[in-house]
KOLZA-383180 format. One line per 10 residues: number of its first residue (from 0); their letters; for each residue x, y, z of N, C-alpha, C. Coordinates in steps of 0.02 Angstrom, whole numbers, plus 50000, padded with zeros to 5 digits. Example, Ala and Ser with C-alpha at 12.3 -4.5 7.8 and 13.67 -1.06 7.14 Angstrom:
<nodes>
0	as	50660:49716:50390:50615:49775:50390:50660:49835:50390  50642:49888:50354:50684:49947:50357:50645:50002:50394 $
</nodes>
This chain:
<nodes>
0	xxxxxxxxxx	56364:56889:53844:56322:56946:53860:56249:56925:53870  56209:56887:53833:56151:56862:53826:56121:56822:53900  56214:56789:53933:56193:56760:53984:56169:56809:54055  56212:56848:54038:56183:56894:54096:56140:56953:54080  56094:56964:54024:56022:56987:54010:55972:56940:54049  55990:56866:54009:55952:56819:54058:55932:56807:54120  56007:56816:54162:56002:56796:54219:55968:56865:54255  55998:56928:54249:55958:56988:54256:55873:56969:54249  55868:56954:54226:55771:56960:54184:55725:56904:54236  55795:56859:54250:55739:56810:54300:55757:56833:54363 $
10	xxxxxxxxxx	55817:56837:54394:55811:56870:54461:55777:56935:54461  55744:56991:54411:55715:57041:54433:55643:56996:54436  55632:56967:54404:55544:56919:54412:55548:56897:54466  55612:56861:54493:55581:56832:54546:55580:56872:54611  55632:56940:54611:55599:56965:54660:55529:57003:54662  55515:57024:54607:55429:57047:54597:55455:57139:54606  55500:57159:54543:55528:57197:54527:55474:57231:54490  55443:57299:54501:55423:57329:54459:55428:57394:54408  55394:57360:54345:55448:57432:54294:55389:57456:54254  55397:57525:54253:55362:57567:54232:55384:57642:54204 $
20	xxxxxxxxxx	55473:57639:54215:55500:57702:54202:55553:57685:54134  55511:57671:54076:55568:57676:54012:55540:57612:53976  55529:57553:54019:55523:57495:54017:55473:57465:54052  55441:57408:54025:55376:57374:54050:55389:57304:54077  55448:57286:54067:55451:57204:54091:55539:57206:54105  55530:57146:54145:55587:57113:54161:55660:57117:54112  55637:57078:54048:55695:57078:53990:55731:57121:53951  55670:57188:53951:55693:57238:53900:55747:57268:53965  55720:57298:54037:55754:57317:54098:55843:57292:54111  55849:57220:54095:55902:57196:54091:55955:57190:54047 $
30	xxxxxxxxxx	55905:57205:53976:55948:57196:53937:55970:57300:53921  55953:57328:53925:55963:57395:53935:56021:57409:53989  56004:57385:54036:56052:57401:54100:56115:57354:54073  56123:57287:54079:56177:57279:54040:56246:57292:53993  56190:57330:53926:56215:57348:53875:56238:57431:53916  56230:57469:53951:56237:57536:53973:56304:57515:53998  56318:57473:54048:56366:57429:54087:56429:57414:54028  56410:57406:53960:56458:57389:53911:56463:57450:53883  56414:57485:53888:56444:57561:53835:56425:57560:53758  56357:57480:53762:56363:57481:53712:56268:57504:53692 $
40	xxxxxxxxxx	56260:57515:53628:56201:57557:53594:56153:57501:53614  56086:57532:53627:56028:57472:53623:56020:57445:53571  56041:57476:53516:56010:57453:53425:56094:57397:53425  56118:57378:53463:56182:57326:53469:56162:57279:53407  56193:57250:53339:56173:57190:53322:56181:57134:53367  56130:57080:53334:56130:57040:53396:56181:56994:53402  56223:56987:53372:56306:56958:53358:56344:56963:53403  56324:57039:53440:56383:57040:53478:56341:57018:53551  56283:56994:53567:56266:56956:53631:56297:56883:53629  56341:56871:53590:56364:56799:53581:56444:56826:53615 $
50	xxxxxxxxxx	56459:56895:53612:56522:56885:53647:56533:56876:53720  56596:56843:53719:56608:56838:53795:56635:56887:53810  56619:56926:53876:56661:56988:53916:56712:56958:53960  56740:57011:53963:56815:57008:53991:56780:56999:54088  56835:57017:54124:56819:56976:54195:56803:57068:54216  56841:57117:54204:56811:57186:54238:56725:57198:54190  56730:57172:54132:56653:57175:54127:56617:57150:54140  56634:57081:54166:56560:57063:54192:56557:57093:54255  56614:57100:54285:56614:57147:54375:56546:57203:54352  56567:57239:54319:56531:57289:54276:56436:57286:54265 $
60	xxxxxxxxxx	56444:57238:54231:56355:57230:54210:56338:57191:54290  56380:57142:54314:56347:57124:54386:56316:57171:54433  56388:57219:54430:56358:57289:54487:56294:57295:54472  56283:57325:54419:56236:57379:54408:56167:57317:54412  56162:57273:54399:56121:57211:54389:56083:57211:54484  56136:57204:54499:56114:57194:54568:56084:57261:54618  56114:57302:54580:56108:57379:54609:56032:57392:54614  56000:57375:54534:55946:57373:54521:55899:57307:54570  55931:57290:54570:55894:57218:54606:55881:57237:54679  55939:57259:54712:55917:57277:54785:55908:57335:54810 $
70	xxxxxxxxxx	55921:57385:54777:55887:57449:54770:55851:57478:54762  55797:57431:54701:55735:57441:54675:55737:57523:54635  55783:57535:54634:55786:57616:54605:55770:57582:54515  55725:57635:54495:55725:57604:54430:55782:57629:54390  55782:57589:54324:55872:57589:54278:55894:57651:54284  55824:57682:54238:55849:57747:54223:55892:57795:54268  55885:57809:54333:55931:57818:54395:55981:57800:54394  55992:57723:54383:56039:57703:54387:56109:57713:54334  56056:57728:54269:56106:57755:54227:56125:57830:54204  56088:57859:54231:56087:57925:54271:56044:57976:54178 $
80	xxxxxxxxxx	56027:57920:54138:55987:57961:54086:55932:57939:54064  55887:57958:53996:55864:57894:53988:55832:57943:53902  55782:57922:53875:55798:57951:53793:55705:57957:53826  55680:58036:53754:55634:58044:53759:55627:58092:53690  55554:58052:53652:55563:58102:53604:55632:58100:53561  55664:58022:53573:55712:58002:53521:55775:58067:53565  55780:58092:53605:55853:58138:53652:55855:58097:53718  55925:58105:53724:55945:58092:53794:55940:58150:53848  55924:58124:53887:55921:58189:53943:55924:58162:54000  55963:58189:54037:56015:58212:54116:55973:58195:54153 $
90	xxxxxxxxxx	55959:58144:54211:55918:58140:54253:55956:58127:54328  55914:58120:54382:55928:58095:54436:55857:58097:54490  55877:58083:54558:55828:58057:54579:55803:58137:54610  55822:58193:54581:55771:58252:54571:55720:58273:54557  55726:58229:54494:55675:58237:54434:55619:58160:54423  55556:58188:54427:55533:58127:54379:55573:58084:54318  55552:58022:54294:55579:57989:54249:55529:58018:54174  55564:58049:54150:55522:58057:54064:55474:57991:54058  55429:57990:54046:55385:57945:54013:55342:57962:53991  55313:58046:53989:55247:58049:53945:55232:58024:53878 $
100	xxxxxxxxxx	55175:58019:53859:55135:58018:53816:55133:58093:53778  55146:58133:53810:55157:58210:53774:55206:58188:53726  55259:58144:53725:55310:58143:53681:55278:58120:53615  55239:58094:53613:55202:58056:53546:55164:58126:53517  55132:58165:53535:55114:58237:53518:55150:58297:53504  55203:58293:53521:55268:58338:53490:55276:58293:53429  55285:58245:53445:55313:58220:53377:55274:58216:53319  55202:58236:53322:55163:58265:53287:55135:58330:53268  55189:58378:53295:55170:58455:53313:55089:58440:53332  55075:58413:53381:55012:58438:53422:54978:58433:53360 $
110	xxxxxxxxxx	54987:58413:53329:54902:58406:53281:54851:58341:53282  54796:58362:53275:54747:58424:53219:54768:58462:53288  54759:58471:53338:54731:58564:53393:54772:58588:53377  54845:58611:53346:54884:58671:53358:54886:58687:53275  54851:58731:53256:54819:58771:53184:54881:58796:53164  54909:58830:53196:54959:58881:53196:55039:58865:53237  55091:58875:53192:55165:58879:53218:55160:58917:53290  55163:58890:53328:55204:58936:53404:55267:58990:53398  55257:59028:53419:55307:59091:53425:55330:59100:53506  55288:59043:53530:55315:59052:53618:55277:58984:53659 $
120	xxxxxxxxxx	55313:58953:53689:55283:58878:53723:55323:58889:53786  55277:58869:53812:55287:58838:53922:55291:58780:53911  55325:58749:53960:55344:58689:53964:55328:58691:54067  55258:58704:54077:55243:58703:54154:55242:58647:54202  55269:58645:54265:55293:58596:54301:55349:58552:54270  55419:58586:54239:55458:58573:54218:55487:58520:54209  55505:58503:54271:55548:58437:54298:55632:58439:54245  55643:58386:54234:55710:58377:54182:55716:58435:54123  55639:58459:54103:55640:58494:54043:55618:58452:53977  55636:58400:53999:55628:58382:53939:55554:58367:53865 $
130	xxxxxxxxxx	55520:58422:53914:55438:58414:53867:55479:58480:53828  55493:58544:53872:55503:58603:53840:55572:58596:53784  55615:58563:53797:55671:58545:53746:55649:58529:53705  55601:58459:53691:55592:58418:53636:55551:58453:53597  55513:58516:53631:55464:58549:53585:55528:58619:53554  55561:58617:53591:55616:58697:53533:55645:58638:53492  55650:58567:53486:55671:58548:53427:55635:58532:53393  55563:58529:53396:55486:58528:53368:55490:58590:53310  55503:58641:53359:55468:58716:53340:55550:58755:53340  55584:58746:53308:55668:58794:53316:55658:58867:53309 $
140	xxxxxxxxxx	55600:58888:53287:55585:58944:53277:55535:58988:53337  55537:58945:53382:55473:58980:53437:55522:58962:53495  55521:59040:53551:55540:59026:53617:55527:58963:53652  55530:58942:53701:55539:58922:53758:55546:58886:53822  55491:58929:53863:55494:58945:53951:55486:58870:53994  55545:58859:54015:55528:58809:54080:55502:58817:54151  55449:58824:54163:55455:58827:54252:55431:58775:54278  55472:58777:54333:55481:58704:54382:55487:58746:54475  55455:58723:54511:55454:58741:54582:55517:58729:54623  55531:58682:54618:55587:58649:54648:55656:58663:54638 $
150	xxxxxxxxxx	55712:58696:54662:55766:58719:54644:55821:58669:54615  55793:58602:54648:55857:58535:54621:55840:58521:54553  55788:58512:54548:55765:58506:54493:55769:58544:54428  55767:58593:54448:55787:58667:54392:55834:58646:54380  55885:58647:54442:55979:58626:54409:55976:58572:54351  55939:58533:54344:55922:58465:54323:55919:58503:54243  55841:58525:54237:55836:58562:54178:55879:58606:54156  55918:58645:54181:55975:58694:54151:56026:58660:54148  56052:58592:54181:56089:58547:54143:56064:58521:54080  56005:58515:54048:55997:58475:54006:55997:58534:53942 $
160	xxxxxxxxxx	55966:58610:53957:55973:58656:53920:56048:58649:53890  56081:58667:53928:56155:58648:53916:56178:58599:53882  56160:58552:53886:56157:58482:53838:56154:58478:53764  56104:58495:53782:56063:58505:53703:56084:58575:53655  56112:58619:53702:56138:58667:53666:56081:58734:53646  56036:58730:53679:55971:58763:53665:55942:58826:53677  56020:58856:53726:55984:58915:53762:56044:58972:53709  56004:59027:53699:55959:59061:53738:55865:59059:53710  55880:58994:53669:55794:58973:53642:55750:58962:53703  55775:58921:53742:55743:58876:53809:55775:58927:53859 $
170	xxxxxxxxxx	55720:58942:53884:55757:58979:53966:55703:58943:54030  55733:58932:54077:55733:58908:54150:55705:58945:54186  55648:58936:54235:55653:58998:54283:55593:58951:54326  55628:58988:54409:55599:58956:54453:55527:58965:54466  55470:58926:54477:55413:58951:54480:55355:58928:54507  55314:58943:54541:55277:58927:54556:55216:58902:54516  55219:58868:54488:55154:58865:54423:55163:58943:54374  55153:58996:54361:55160:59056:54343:55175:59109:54376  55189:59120:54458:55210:59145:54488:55271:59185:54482  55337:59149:54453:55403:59176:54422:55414:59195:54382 $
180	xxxxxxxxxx	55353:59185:54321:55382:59197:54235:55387:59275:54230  55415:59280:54162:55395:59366:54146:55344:59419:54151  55341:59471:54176:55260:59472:54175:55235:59497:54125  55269:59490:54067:55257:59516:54007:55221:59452:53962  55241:59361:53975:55221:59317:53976:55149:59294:53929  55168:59289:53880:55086:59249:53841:55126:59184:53790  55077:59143:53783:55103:59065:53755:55055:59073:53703  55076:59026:53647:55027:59000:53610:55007:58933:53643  55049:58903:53674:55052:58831:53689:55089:58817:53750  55036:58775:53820:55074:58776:53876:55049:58694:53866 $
190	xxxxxxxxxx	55112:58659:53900:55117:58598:53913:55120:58576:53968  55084:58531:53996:55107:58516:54079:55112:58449:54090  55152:58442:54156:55145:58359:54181:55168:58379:54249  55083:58401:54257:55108:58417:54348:55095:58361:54384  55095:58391:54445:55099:58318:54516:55026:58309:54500  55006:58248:54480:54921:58236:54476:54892:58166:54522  54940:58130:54580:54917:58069:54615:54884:58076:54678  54834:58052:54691:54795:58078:54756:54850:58060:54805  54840:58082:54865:54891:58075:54926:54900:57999:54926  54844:57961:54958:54813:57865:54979:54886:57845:54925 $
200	xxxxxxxxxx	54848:57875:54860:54891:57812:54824:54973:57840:54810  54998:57891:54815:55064:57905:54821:55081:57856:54886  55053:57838:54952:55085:57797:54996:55068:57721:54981  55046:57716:54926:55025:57634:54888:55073:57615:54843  55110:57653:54839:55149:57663:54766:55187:57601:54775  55209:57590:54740:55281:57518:54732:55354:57548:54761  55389:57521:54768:55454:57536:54798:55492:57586:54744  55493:57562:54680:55511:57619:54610:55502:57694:54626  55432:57688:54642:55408:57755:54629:55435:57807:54684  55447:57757:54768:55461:57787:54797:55542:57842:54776 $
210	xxxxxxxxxx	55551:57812:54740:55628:57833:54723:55626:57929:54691  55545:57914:54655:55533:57989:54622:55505:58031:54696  55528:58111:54651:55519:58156:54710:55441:58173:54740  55420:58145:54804:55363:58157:54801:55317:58216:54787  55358:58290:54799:55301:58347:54774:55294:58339:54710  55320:58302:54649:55320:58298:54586:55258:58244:54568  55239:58201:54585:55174:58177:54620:55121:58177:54655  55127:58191:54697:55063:58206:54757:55028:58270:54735  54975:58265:54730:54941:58342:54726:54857:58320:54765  54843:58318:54832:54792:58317:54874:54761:58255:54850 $
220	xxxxxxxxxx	54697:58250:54910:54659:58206:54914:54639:58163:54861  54612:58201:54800:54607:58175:54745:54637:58194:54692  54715:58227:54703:54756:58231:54655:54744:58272:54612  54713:58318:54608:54689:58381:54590:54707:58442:54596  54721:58471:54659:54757:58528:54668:54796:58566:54624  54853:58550:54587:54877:58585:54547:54824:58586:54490  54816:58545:54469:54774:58539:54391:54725:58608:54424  54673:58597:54468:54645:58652:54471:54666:58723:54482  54723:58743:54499:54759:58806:54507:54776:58814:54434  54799:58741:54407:54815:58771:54325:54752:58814:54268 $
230	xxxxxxxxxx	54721:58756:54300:54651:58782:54243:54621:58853:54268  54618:58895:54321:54601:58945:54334:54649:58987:54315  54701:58983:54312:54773:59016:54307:54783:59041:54212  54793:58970:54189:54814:58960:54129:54773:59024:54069  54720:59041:54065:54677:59080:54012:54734:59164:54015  54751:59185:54115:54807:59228:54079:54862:59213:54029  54879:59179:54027:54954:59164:53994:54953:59136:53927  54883:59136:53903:54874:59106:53846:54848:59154:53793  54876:59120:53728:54838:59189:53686:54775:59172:53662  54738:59200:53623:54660:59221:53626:54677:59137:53581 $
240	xxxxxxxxxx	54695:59128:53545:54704:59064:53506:54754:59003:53543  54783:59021:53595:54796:58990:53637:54771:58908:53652  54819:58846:53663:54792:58803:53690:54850:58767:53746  54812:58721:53797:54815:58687:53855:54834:58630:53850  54892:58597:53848:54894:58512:53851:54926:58507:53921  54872:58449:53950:54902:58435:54000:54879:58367:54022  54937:58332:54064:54928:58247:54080:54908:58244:54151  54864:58195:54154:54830:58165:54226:54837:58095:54215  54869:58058:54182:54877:58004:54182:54813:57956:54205  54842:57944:54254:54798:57876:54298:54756:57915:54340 $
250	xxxxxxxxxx	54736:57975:54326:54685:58011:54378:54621:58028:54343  54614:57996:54276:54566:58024:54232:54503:58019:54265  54475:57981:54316:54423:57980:54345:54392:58039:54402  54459:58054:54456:54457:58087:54470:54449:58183:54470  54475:58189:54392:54476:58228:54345:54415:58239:54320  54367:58207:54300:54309:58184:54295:54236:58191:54335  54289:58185:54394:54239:58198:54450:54217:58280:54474  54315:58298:54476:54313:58361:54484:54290:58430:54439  54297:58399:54390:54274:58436:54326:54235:58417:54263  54156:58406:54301:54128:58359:54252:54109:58398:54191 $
260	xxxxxxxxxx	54116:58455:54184:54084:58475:54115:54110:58506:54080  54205:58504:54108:54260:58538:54073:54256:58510:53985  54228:58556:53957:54246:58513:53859:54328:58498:53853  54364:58462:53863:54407:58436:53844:54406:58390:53784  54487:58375:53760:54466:58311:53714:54546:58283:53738  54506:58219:53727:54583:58144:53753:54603:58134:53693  54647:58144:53672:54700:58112:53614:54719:58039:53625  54716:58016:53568:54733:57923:53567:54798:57921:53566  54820:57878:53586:54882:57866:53574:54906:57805:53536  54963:57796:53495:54972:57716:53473:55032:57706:53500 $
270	xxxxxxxxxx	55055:57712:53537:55102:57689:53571:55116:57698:53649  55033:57675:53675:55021:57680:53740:55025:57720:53786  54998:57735:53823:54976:57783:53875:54919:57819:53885  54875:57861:53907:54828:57898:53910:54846:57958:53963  54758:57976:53976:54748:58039:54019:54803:58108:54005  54793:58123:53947:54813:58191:53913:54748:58224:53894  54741:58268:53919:54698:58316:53882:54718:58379:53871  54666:58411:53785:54687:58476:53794:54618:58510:53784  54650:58559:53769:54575:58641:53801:54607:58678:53773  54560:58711:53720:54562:58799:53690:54577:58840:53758 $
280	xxxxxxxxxx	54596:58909:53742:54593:58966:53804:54511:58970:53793  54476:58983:53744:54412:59006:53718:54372:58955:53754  54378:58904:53749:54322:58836:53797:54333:58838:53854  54405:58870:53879:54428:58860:53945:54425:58902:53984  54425:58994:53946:54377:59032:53983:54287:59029:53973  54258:58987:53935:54199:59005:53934:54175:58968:54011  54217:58894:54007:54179:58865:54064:54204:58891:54119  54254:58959:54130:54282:58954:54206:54223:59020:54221  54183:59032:54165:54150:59091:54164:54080:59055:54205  54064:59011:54167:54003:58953:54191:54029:58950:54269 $
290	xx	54052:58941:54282:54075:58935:54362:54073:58969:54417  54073:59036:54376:54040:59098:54428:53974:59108:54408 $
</nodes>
C-alpha cells in the first residue's frame, strides 16, 4: 500500500499538481485517495501500509491515482465526499469543496461575538450546506435556513440534510441571497461563504479550481458584488443583537478597498486560513447609515 501512496505523491509533483481542496501537498492527496480506493479509514494503523493488495486492488487505487493525475479534478470529486467540522458531506462538481475556516468557529460556538444561544441561523450562499448543518449540530436547539441560488446545488444540500438526518431542524430553500426565505425571517446569526474572487483572477485560477462552479466564485471586478448586496441586505434579517460572519478569503484587500471604514473584526485562526470577518447588526447599521 505504502508503494503506491509513494508513487502517487511523486507523479502528482511531477506533474505540478495543485491542492488546495482538503489537502495541501502531494503525500497527504495520495495517501487519502488511495486509502478511499481500499475502503479503508484515514486514522488506518500504519501496519496495514505494509500490506500487499490483491491484483483488483491495486486496479483500484491505480484508477483513481491516475484519474486524479490527468483530470486534475481535485480528490475530493473524485471521491465524491470529503469531512468538515469532523462530518462527511455529499459533494460533487455542483458544489464548492468545504474548506472554510468558518469550521474552526462553529467549533467554538462563534465565541467571544456570539453572547447568546441562537434560536435561528442562515447558513447564506449555501452550497453543500455544510456551514448550516455543522452549526444545527453546534446549536441542536436553534433552527436552521439554507439558501443557495443555484438549483444543482440545493439538490446537493438537501442530499446532505438527508444525511445527517437533520430536517425538519435544517430547511433548504432556493434563493437569491434573501430573496426566497420566509418573509417572516430574522436570525440571530447569518453565516456566509459567498462567491468573493474578482473576475482576472477566477480566469488565473489553476486547473483544480476550474473544476468548481464558477458563479460560486466569481463575484465582479473586484470580487465584491455579492459581499456588497450582503452588507446592505443583511441588518433586515438580523436581530437587534444580531451578528454577520462572513469569508472573503483571499480578497481581504480588496474588501478593504471597498469598504474602508467598515468596523469589522478578523478572527485568528490556529489551524490556518484567514479573511473571515464579523459585524454586529448595531455597527453594521450604524455604518450603512454613515453612507447616506
Amino acid at each position: 500500500m505504502r508503494d503506491f501512496v509513494r508513487w502517487g505523491a511523486s507523479a502528482f509533483a511531477r506533474r505540478g499538481l495543485v491542492f488546495a481542496h482538503g489537502t495541501d501537498n502531494a503525500l497527504d492527496e495520495s495517501f487519502h485517495l488511495t486509502l478511499w480506493a481500499l475502503k479503508l479509514p484515514p486514522d488506518v494503523p500504519a501496519i496495514y501500509l505494509e500490506a500487499t493488495l490483491t491484483q483488483p486492488e491495486r486496479a483500484l487505487v491505480w484508477k483513481l491515482l491516475n484519474e486524479r493525475l490527468n483530470s486534475r479534478k481535485p480528490a475530493a470529486y473524485l471521491m465524491g465526499e470529503i469531512q468538515f467540522c469532523g462530518l462527511p458531506f455529499t459533494i460533487d462538481e455542483r458544489v464548492l469543496i468545504p474548506r472554510s475556516p468558518i469550521g474552526e468557529l462553529i467549533g467554538k460556538h462563534f465565541q467571544p461575538w456570539l453572547t447568546t444561544q441562537p434560536t435561528r441561523i442562515l447558513d447564506l450562499c449555501a452550497g453543500s450546506g455544510c456551514i448550516g448543518i455543522a452549526c444545527a449540530y453546534a446549536f441542536p436547539q436553534a433552527e436552521v435556513d439554507l439558501a443557495e441560488l443555484d438549483s444543482g446545488a440545493l439538490q446537493v444540500a438537501k442530499s446532505n440534510i438527508l444525511r445527517h438526518h437533520v430536517h425538519p431542524q435544517v430547511r433548504a430553500y432556493e434563493s437569491d441571497l434573501f430573496a426566497g426565505l420566509p418573509a417572516e425571517a430574522c436570525y440571530q446569526l447569518i453565516v456566509s461563504n459567498p462567491p468573493y474572487v474578482p473576475t482576472a483572477e477566477v480566469d488565473a485560477l489553476a486547473a483544480e479550481f476550474r473544476h468548481e462552479p464558477r458563479l460560486a466564485l466569481e463575484a465582479g471586478e473586484d470580487g465584491m458584488d455579492i459581499v456588497a448586496r450582503l452588507l446592505a441586505e443583511a441588518p433586515q434579517y438580523l436581530t437587534d443583537d444580531g451578528l454577520l460572519i462572513c469569508e472573503i478569503g483571499g480578497s481581504q484587500d480588496e474588501f478593504l478597498e471597498r469598504f474602508p471604514h467598515l468596523p469589522v473584526a478578523w478572527p485568528d485562526f490556529e489551524r490556518g486560513g484567514d479573511g473571515v470577518f464579523v459585524i454586529s447588526r448595531r455597527e453594521l447599521l450604524r455604518w450603512l447609515q454613515k453612507q447616506h
